[in-house]
KOLTOR-577954 format. One record per residue (C-alpha): residue in one letter; x, y, z. Coordinates in steps of 0.02 Angstrom, whole numbers, plus 32768, in hexadecimal, padded with zeros to 4 digits. Layout:
A/X/Y/Z
...
end
This chain:
X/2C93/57AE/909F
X/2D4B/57A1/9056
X/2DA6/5828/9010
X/2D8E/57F8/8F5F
X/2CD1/57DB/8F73
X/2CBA/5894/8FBA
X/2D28/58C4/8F18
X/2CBB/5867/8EA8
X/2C0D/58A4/8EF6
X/2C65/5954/8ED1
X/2C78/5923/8E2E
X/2BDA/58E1/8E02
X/2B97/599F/8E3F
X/2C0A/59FF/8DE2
X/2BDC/597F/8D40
X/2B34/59CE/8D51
X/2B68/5A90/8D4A
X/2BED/5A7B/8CB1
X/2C05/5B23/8C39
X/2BE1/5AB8/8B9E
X/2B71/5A19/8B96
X/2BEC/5975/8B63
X/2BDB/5933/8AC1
X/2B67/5898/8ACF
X/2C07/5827/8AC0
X/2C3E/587A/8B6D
X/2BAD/587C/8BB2
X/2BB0/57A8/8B8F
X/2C48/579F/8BEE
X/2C14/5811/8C84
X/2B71/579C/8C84
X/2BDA/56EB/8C81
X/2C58/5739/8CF3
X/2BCC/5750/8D68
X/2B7E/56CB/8D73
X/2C16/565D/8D71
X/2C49/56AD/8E08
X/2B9E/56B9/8E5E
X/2B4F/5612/8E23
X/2BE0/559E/8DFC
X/2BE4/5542/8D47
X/2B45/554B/8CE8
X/2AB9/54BA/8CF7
X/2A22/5481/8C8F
X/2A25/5483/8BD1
X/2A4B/54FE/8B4E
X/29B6/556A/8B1C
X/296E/553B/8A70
X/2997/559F/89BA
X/2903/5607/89D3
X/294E/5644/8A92
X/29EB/56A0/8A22
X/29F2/570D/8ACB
X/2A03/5693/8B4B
X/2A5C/561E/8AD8
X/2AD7/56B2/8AB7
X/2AE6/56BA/8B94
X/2AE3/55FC/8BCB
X/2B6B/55E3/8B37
X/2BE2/5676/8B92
X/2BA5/5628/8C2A
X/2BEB/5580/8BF7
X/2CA0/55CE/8BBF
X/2CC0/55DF/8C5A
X/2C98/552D/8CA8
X/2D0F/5508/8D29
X/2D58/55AF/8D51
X/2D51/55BC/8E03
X/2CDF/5646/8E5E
X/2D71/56B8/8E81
X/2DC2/5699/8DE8
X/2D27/56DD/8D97
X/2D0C/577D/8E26
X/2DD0/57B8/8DFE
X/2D8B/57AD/8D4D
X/2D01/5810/8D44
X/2D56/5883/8DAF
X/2DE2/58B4/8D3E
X/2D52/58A0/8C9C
X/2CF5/5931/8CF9
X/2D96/59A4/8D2C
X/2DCD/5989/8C6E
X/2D2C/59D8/8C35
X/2D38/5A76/8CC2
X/2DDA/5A89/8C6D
end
């Protein structure tokens, strides 16, 4: 495991044990973020009007099509050390 995948397991921990729960549009990001970095660019097609939950995730999901895997790990890294802070 690299450096920066040890970092980002850390953070995905530490994401879990945060003072104050994220406002939903953080908690978007943290979920594209993820899986961006754990599952590559999203696949299948976007959830239906009634879905507004998973429409709400696959569309943050999407954003981020094409940002590379590490791209997305530094990301949520420094997403999760700006909410310690």
């Amino acid at each position: 495991m690299t450096e920066l995948e040890t970092r980002f397991q850390q953070a995905v921990t530490e994401s879990k044990t945060l003072d104050e729960r994220p406002d939903n549009m953080t908690l978007l990001q943290l979920y594209a973020l993820y899986k961006q970095a754990t599952g590559g660019d999203v696949e299948g097609d976007r959830p239906g009007f009634t879905d507004m939950v998973g429409r709400a995730k696959w569309d943050a999901w999407n954003a981020l099509k094409g940002t590379s895997a590490e791209q997305a790990m530094q990301r949520y890294i420094d997403l999760v050390e700006s909410l310690k802070s």
